[in-house]
Structure formats: structure tokens, C-alpha cells
C-alpha positions as CSV (number, residue, x, y, z in Angstrom):
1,X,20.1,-126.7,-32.1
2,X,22.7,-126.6,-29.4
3,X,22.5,-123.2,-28.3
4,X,18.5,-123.9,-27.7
5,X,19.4,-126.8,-26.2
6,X,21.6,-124.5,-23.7
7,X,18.9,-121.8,-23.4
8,X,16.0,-124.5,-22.6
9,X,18.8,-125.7,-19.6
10,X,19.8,-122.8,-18.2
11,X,16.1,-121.6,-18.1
12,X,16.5,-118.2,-20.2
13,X,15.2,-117.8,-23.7
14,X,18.1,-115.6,-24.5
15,X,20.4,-116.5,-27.1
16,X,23.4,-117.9,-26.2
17,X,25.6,-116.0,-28.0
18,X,27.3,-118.1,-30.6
19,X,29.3,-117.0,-33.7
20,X,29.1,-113.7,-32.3
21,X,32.6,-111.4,-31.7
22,X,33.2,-112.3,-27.9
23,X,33.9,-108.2,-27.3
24,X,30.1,-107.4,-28.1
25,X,28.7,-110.3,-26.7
26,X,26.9,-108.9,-23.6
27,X,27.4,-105.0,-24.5
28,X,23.5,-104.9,-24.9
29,X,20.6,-106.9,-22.7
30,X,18.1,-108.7,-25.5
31,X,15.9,-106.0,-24.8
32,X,17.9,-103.9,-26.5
33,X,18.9,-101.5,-22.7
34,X,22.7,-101.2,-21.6
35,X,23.8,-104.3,-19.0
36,X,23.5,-102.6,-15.5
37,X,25.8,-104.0,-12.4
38,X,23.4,-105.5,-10.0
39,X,21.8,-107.9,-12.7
40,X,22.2,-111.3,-13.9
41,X,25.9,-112.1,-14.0
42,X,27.1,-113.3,-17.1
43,X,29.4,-116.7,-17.3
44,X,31.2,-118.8,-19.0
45,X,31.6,-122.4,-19.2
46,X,34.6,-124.2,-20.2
47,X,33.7,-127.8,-21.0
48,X,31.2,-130.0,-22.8
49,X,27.3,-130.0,-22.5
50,X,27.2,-133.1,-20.9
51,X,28.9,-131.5,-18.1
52,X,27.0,-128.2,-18.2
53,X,24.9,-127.7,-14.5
54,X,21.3,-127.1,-14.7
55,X,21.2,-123.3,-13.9
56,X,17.2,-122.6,-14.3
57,X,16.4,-122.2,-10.9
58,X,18.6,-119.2,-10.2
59,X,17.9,-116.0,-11.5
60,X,21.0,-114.1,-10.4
61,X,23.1,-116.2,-13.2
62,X,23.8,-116.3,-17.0
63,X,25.6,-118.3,-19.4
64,X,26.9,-116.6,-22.0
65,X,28.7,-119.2,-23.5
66,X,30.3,-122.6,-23.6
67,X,33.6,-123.4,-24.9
68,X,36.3,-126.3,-25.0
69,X,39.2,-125.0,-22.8
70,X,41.9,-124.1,-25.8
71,X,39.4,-121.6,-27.1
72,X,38.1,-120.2,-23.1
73,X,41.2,-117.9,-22.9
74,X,40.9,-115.3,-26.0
75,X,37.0,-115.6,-24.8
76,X,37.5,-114.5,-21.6
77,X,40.2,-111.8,-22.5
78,X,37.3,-110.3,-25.4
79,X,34.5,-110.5,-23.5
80,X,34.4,-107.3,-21.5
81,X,31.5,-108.1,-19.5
82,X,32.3,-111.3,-18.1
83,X,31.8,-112.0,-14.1
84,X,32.2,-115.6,-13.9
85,X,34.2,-118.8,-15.5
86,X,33.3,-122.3,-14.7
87,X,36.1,-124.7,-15.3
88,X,34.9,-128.5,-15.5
89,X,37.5,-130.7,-15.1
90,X,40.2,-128.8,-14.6
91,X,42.2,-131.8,-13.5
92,X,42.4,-132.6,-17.4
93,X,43.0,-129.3,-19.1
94,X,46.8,-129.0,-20.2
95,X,48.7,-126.6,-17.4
96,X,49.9,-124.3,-20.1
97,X,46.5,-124.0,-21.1
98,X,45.1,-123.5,-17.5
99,X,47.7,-121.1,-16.9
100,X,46.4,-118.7,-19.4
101,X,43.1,-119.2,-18.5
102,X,44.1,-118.0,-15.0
103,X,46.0,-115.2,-16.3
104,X,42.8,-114.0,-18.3
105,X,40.4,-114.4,-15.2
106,X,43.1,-112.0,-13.2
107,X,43.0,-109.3,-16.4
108,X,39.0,-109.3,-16.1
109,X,39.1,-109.2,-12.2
110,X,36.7,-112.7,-12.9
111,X,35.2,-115.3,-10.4
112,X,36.5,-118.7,-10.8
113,X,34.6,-122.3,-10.1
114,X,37.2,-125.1,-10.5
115,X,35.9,-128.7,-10.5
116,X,38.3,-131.5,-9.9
117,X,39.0,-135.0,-8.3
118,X,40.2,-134.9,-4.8
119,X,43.5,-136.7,-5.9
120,X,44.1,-134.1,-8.3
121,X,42.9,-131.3,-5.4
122,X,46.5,-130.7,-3.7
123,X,47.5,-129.8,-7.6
124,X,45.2,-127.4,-8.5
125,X,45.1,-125.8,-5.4
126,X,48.1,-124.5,-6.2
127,X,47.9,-124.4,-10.1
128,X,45.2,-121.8,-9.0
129,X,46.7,-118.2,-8.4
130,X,46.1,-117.1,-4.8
131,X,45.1,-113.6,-6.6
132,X,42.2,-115.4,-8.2
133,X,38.6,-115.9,-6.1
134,X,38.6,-119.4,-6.5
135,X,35.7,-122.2,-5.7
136,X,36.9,-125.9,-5.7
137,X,34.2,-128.2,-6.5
138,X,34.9,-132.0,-5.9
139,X,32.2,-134.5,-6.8
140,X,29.7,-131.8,-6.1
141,X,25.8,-132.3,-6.3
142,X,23.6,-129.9,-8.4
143,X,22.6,-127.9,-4.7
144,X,26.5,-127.4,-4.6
145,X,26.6,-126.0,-7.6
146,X,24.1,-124.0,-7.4
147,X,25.3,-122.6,-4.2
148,X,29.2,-121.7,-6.1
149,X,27.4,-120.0,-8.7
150,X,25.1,-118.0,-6.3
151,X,28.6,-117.4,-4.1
152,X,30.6,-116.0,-6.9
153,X,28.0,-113.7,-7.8
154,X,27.1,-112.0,-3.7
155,X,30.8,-111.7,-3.9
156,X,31.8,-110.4,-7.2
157,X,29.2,-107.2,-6.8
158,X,29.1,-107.3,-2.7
159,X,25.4,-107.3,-3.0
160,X,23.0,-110.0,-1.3
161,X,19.7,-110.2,-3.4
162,X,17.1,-112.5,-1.4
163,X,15.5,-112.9,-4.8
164,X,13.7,-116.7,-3.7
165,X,15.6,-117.3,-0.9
166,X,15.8,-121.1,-2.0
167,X,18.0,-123.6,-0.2
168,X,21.1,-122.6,-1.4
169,X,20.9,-119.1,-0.2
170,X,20.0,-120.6,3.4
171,X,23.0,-122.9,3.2
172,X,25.2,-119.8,2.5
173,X,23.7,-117.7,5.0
174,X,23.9,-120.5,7.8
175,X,27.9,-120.9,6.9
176,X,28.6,-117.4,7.0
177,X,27.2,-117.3,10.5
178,X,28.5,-119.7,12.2
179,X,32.0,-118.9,10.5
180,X,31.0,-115.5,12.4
181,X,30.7,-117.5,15.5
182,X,33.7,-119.5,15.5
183,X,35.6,-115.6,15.1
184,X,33.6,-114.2,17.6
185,X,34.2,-117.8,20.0
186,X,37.9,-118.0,19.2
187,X,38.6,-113.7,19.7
188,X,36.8,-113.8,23.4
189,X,38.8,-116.8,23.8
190,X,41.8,-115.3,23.0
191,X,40.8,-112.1,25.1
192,X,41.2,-109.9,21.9
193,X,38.2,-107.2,21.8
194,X,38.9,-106.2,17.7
195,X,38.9,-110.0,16.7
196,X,41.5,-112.2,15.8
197,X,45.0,-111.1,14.7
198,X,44.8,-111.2,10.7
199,X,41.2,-110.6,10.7
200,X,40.5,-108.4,7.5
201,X,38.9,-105.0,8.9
202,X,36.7,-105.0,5.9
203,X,35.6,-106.5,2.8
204,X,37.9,-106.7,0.0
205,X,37.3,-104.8,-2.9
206,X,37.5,-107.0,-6.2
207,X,40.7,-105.0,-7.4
208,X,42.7,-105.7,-3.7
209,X,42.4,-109.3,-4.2
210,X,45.9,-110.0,-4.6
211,X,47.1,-108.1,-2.0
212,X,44.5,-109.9,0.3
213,X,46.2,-113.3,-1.0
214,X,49.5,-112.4,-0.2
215,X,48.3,-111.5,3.3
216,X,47.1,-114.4,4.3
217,X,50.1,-116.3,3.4
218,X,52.1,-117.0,6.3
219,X,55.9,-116.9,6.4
220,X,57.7,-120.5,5.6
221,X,57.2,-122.9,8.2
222,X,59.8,-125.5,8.8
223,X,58.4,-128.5,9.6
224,X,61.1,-130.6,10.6
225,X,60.4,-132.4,13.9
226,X,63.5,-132.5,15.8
227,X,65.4,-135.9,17.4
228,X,63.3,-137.0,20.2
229,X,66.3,-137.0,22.3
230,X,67.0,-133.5,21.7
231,X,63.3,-132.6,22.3
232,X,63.2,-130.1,24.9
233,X,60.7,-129.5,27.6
234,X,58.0,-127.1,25.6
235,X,58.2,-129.8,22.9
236,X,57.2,-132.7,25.3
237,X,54.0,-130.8,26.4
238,X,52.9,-130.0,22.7
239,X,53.3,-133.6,22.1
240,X,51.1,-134.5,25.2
241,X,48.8,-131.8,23.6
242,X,48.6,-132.8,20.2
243,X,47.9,-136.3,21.5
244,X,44.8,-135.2,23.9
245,X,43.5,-133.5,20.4
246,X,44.1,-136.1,18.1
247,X,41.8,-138.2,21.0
248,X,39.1,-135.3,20.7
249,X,39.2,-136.1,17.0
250,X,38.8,-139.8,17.4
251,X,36.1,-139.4,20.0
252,X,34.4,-137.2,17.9
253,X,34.8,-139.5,14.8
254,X,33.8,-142.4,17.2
255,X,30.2,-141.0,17.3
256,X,29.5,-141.6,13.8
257,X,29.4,-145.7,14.8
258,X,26.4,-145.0,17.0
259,X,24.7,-142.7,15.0
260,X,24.3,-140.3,12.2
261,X,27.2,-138.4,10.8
262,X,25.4,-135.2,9.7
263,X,23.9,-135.1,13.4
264,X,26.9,-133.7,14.5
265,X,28.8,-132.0,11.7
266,X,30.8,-129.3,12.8
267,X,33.6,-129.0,10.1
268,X,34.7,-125.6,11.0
269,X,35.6,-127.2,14.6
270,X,37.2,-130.2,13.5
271,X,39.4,-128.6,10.8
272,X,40.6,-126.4,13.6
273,X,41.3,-129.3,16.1
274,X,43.0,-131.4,13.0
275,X,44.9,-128.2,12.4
276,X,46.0,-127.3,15.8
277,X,47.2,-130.8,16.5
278,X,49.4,-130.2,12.9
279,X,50.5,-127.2,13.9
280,X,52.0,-128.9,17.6
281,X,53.0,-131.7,15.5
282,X,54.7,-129.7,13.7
283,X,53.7,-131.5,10.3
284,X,52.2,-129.5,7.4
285,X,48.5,-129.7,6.2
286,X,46.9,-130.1,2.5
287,X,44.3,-128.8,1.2
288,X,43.0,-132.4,0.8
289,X,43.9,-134.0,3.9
290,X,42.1,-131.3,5.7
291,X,39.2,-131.8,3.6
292,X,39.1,-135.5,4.5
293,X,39.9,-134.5,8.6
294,X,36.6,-132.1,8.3
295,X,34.6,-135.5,7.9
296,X,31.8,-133.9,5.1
297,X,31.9,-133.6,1.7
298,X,34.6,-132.3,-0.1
299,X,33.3,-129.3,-2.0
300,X,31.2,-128.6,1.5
301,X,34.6,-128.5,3.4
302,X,36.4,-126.9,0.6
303,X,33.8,-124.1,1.0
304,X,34.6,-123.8,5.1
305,X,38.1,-123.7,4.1
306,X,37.4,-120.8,1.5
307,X,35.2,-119.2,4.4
308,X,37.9,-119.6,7.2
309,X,40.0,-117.9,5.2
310,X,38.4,-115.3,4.6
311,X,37.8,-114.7,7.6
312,X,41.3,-115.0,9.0
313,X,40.9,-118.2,10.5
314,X,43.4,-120.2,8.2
315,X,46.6,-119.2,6.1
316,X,47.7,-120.8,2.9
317,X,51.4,-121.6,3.7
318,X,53.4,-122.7,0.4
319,X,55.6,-125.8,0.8
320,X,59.1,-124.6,0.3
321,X,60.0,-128.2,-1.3
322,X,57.2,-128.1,-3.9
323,X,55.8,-125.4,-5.8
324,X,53.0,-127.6,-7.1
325,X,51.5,-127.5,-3.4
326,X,50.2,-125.3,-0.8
327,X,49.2,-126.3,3.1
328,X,46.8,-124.7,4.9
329,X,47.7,-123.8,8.5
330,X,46.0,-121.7,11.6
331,X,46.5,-118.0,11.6
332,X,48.4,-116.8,14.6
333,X,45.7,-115.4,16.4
334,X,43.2,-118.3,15.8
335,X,46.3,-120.9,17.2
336,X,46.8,-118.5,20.4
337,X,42.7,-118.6,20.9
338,X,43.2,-122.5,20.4
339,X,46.0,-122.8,22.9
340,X,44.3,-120.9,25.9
341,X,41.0,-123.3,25.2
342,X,42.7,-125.7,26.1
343,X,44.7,-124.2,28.8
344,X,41.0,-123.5,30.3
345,X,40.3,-127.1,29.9
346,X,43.2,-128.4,31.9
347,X,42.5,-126.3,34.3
């Protein structure tokens, strides 16, 4: 009964395979024909049903099982043809258990979708091994979802089917372009010609994944501000800086009194203003506070965050005090196209 009840949901009349040795699980399509690369991608779930997103509108998808998370790690490490495991909940699941969950995604080179709360965000952020391609969901609605599951597939296989071309793929599309943008805005800015300093050259193979992590991990940062009285002169003008940003921010959040907030969203832009102020400040960033400065939902500014960078906008610094944390900070050649922007505009 269940596992109809999980076909009917998920809009396949496959069987989900249940009772079955994980290791021959998706050897085979029903059809009896070897699984190609290219087709629906097989995942996983690891939570209860009540929790289980409603996947029937999206072809490129399919779940092969659903599993409490003690028994999602020998599932993941038998199942050879695996691409994706969606974690509900994550904030609950035991970190011993969680860490061998992530440890089997790395083996099988999988796609991870992480739900949490946003309290818990900071935590699993960096719970989460930089190696793994992560998506952080946080109070996300079924469009959202839909949109990390259509996400983790593109970018497992590098492919982009325009199979229905339905909302989510639009949403995707739209973000990747005007990440595009922003690179394009910030490098001309900067007067670089290649793009901005960090920028990958090309798309990451599945298998580079945690060399590209440790890439775009910047060195230790000390953030300790220094006595005002000691302060010297460069320190007095980033201060006078930071404080004609932080107003930008206000002004901008100021808007939102008069009228609609979603009339002028621009979270890439104001997660680069919150983080440049930071950065001048010289105080680190979280995950979540950024989230909150981007002024949209969570899981939408999550997925800018993700998206910056990948593109080489933003670098996951880890805090030196506490391992259970990471900050998120501006690449060097994204703060250097920040600083002469505003150079042009004092001018």
C-alpha cells in the first residue's frame, strides 16, 4: 500500500523499489532496457511520507526509495545508480548519523538537498562537507522544491533538457542570468576583461568538486576591529564607507514601507552591499544573517548564495573559533569591483 501510495505521488507507475537489494535496485528500467545517463535521475528520500514533495510534475526526476535516516547510509553506499539524496529535516538527524550520510553522498559523487530551520542553518552549513553539492532548503514551498530537484539534476549530468519548460525552469534560467550579469557588471567594473579574479574558467566536472570547494575558501580572516584610538587613517574612511552602505541598505529596505517588497527584489545586490559593508567592518558574515540581509526568502537567497558562489562572487571563509560554522565573504575580485563603484560614485 505504501509504495502505491508513493508511485501515485510522485506521478510514475513504477515500483518503488521496496524489499529489493539496494545494489540492483535501478540496474534495469521497468521496461526491462539498461538505465542510460541523460534520463530520469534516480533519488532518494530520507524521511517520512508525510514530508515526501509532490514530484509528479517533473519528468526529469525519480524516487527510488524512501528511508528513515539510520537506514539512508548503507542505501546510498549499495545503490550504484543513485544521483540524488533529499534529506528532510536534517536539523533533527543525529550528527554521527548525518556524518555518514555525507560520507556516502561523497563515495557516489551524489547531489544533496538539505532541509532545515533557519536557526539550525549556520549548523548545517557547516555540518555539510564543502566537497558535497549541497541545496539548503528553509521553509520552502512546493515550486522551491521542485526547482532543487530540477537544479540537482542540470547539474549532476551538465545537461539542460527544456522538457515543459514550466515555472521552475524559468526561475532557474532567470537566476542564472542575472548572476551572469552581476559577473559581467562587477568585472567591467573592476576593469578586468577575463572576469573576476576566482572566477572558475569552466564548469566543474562532478569528480573536481572538492577541489573546487577548497578553492573558494578564502584564507582566515581576522576580524578583530582594532581600538578606535589606534585606528589609522585607511580605517577611518572604510568606516565612513561602510556607513554610506549600510544607508544604501536602509534606503533600500525603506522602500518596502511604501510599496511592495517583491517590486524591487534584487538579492544578489543587496547581499553584495551587506557583504561589502562586513567586509569594511571588518565583522564576519553567516550563512543566515546574509540570508536575512538579502530580504527574500530563505531557500530563494540560499539559492543566490549557492549561485554566487559558483560563480566566484562569494567565498566560504571558516571561522577559526568554531568549527561548527562557516561565513560567507566577497571574493577578492568581486570586493575590488565593489570598491571602485563606489569610488565612481564619490566622484
Amino acid at each position: 500500500m505504501i509504495d502505491q501510495q508513493l508511485s501515485a505521488r510522485t506521478g510514475h507507475a513504477d515500483t518503488v523499489w521496496r524489499g529489493m537489494d539496494p545494489a540492483n535496485a535501478w540496474s534495469t528500467t521497468p521496461a526491462g532496457g539498461q538505465r542510460r545517463d541523460g534520463v530520469a535521475s534516480p533519488w532518494l528520500f530520507v524521511g517520512s511520507a508525510e514530508a515526501l514533495p509532490d514530484t509528479a510534475s517533473l519528468a526529469e526526476v525519480r524516487l527510488a526509495n524512501m528511508l528513515p535516516p539510520a537506514r539512508a547510509e548503507r542505501y546510498i553506499r549499495h545503490s550504484p545508480f543513485l544521483d540524488i539524496v533529499w534529506l528532510a529535516a536534517a536539523d533533527t538527524v543525529e550528527p554521527a548519523c548525518l556524518e555518514a550520510i555525507c560520507q556516502a553522498v561523497i563515495m557516489h559523487r551524489c547531489q544533496l538537498i538539505c532541509e532545515t530551520s533557519l536557526p539550525a542553518l549556520d549548523r548545517m552549513a557547516a555540518a555539510i562537507p564543502a566537497s558535497i553539492e549541497v541545496q539548503f532548503l528553509v521553509d520552502a514551498d512546493p515550486t522551491d522544491k521542485l526547482i532543487a530537484l530540477a537544479a540537482a539534476r542540470r547539474t549532476r549530468h551538465h545537461i539542460v533538457h527544456d522538457v515543459a519548460r514550466d515555472d521552475a525552469m524559468e526561475r532557474i534560467d532567470r537566476l542564472q542570468d542575472e548572476v551572469a550579469r552581476i559577473g559581467r557588471m562587477l568585472a567591467d567594473l573592476a576593469g578586468q576583461r577575463g572576469g573576476l579574479a576566482g572566477t572558475p574558467a569552466a564548469p566543474v566536472a562532478p569528480g573536481d568538486a572538492g577541489e573546487a570547494a577548497d578553492r573558494l575558501r578564502s584564507p582566515a580572516r581576522d576580524f578583530a576591529a582594532m581600538p578606535r584610538s589606534f585606528v589609522p587613517e585607511e580605517r577611518m574612511l572604510d568606516r565612513q564607507r561602510a556607513k554610506a552602505v549600510r544607508r544604501m541598505l536602509r534606503q533600500r529596505r525603506m522602500r518596502e514601507q511604501y510599496f511592495p517588497a517583491d517590486l524591487f527584489a534584487d538579492p544578489a545586490w543587496d547581499m553584495l552591499l551587506d557583504l561589502y559593508a562586513a567586509r569594511l567592518e571588518r565583522q564576519p558574515v553567516s550563512v543566515s544573517s546574509l540570508c536575512i540581509a538579502a530580504a527574500v526568502p530563505a531557500t530563494t537567497a540560499l539559492r543566490w548564495i549557492k549561485t554566487m558562489t559558483d560563480a566566484g562572487l562569494f567565498v566560504r571563509d571558516a571561522d577559526p573559533h568554531d568549527g561548527r560554522r562557516i561565513f560567507i565573504a566577497l571574493a577578492e575580485g568581486a570586493h575590488d569591483a565593489m570598491a571602485r563603484y563606489f569610488e565612481a560614485l564619490d566622484e
